[in-house]
Each structure stands twice: as structure tokens, then as C-alpha cells.
N, C-alpha and C positions, 0 to 999 in steps of 0.2 A: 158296276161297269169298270169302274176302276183296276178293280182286283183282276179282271179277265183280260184285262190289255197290259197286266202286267208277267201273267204266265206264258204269254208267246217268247215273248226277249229273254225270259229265264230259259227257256227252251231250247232256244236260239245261242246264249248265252254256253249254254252247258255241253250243247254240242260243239260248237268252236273247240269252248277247252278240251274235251276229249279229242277231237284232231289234232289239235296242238300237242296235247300227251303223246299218241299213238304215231305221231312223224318225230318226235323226239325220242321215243320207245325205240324206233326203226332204227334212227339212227345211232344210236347206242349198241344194236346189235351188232354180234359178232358171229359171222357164218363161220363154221367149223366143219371142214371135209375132210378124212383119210382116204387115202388111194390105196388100193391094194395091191403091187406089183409080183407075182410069186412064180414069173414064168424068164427063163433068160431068153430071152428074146426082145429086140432093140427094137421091133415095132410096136410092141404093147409099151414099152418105156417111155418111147418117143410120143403116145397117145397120151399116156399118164402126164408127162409133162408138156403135151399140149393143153389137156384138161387144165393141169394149175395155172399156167399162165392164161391160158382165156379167162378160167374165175375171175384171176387176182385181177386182168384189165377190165373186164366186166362191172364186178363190185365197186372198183375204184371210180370206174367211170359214173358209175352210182351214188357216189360218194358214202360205200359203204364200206366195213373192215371185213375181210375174211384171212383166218389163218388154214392155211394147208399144210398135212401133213402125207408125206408118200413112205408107205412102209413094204419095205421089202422082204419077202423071205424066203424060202424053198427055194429052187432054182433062180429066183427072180433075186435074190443077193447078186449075182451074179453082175448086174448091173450097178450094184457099188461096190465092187470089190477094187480097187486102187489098181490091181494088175488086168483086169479083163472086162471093165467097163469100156462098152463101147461109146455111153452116152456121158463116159465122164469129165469133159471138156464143157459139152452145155448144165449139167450139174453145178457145177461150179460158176456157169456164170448165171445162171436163174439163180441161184441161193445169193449172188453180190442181188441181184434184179429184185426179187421180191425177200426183202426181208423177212415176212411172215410163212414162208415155205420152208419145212423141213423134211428131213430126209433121215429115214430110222433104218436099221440092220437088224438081221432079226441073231441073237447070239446062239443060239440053240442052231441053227443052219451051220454058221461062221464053224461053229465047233466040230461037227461033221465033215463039213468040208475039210479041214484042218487035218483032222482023222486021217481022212481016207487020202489028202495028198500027201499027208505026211510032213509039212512045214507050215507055219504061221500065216494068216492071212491079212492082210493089209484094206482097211474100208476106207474109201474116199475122207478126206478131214473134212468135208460138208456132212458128214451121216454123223446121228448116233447109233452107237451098240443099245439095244434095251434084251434085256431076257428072254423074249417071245416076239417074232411079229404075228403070230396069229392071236397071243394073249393081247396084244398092242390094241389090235383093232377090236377085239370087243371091248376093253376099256374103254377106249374114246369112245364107242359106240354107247358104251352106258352111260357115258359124260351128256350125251346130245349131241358129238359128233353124226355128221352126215356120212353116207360110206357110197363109194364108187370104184367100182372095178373097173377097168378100162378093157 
């Protein structure tokens, strides 16, 4: 009798700690999104960075971490380019706003573009250059980043 009124509280017991585990699990995570921006056009950009700032106040409100990353490229450079972003005033101020938002150039575009203007191009100092944005985004994708296209 003993013995059987002691496997219920071990029960009981063993379930707690794995809740305990799996809310401290939780909270340790860290959600990982890329955005795929590759169109110049200031409504898909303006969605994109609707998307991250929902996230980032969603999660936080959660009391969770998410980093975002918005990768631009083909046409969609276009929107960090220093001279002909139209969105690059709130760029600038969401990158001060959410510190875990970044913003990537894709360099393989940067360089055609260059090309075919014939003079240098200048990316917002919020972006970085990486080598590819379409190499970018399966990387992170094979990391366990999340991917969304707006």
C-alpha cells in the first residue's frame, strides 16, 4: 500500500519538472525570421517592415526574443540603396527601434546595378553587403531560420 501511494506524487512530481523544463525551454528560445524583399516597390517594403515590427512587439510582448533579418535583392535592393530608397528614413529609425532587426544587400545586384549605371552605388549604413541575397536566404534557412515573403 505504501508503495502505490508513493507512484502517484512521483507522477505528479515528474510532470511539474518537465513543465518547469519546457517554459524555461520556451523561454530561451529564439525565433529567427528572414524577409524576402526583391521587388522595388515601397508597398511590399512597407509590409516587410510591418511584418518585423509586429514580430518583434508581439514576441516582446511575450516575453520572447526574436531576431529578424530583411534581405534584399533583384530589384528589391532598390529599397536600400542610399540614393532611391523611398523607405529609408523609417529604415533607419526601426534599426535605432529594434535592435535585433537587420537589414542585408544582396552584392551580386549592387554590382549590376553599378554596371549598367555606370557609377558606384551607395547602401543605407543600416544594411549590410553579403555576396548573395538569394544565397543569404537559404542559409539562414538551413540555420532554422523561418522565411516569409511579404
Amino acid at each position: 500500500m505504501r508503495l502505490s501511494l508513493r507512484f502517484p506524487f512521483l507522477g505528479m512530481a515528474l510532470a511539474i519538472a518537465v513543465v518547469f523544463s519546457l517554459a524555461a525551454h520556451a523561454a530561451d528560445k529564439i525565433h529567427r525570421v528572414a524577409i524576402q524583399v526583391d521587388v522595388n516597390d515601397p508597398a511590399v517594403m512597407n509590409l516587410a517592415l510591418n511584418n518585423a515590427s509586429n514580430m518583434a512587439s508581439q514576441f516582446a510582448s511575450a516575453g520572447e526574443k526574436v531576431e529578424i533579418e530583411i534581405v534584399t535583392y533583384g530589384p528589391g535592393l532598390n529599397m536600400l540603396r542610399d540614393d532611391t530608397s523611398p523607405v529609408k528614413a523609417r529604415v533607419t529609425a526601426m534599426k535605432q527601434s529594434i535592435p535585433t532587426l537587420s537589414f542585408v544587400a544582396c552584392a551580386v545586384t549592387k554590382r549590376g546595378m553599378e554596371k549598367s549605371e555606370g557609377h558606384e552605388i551607395t547602401i543605407v549604413p543600416e544594411a549590410t553587403v553579403v555576396p548573395s541575397g538569394a544565397i543569404r536566404l537559404v542559409e539562414l534557412q538551413e540555420q532554422g531560420w523561418s522565411y516569409l515573403k511579404p
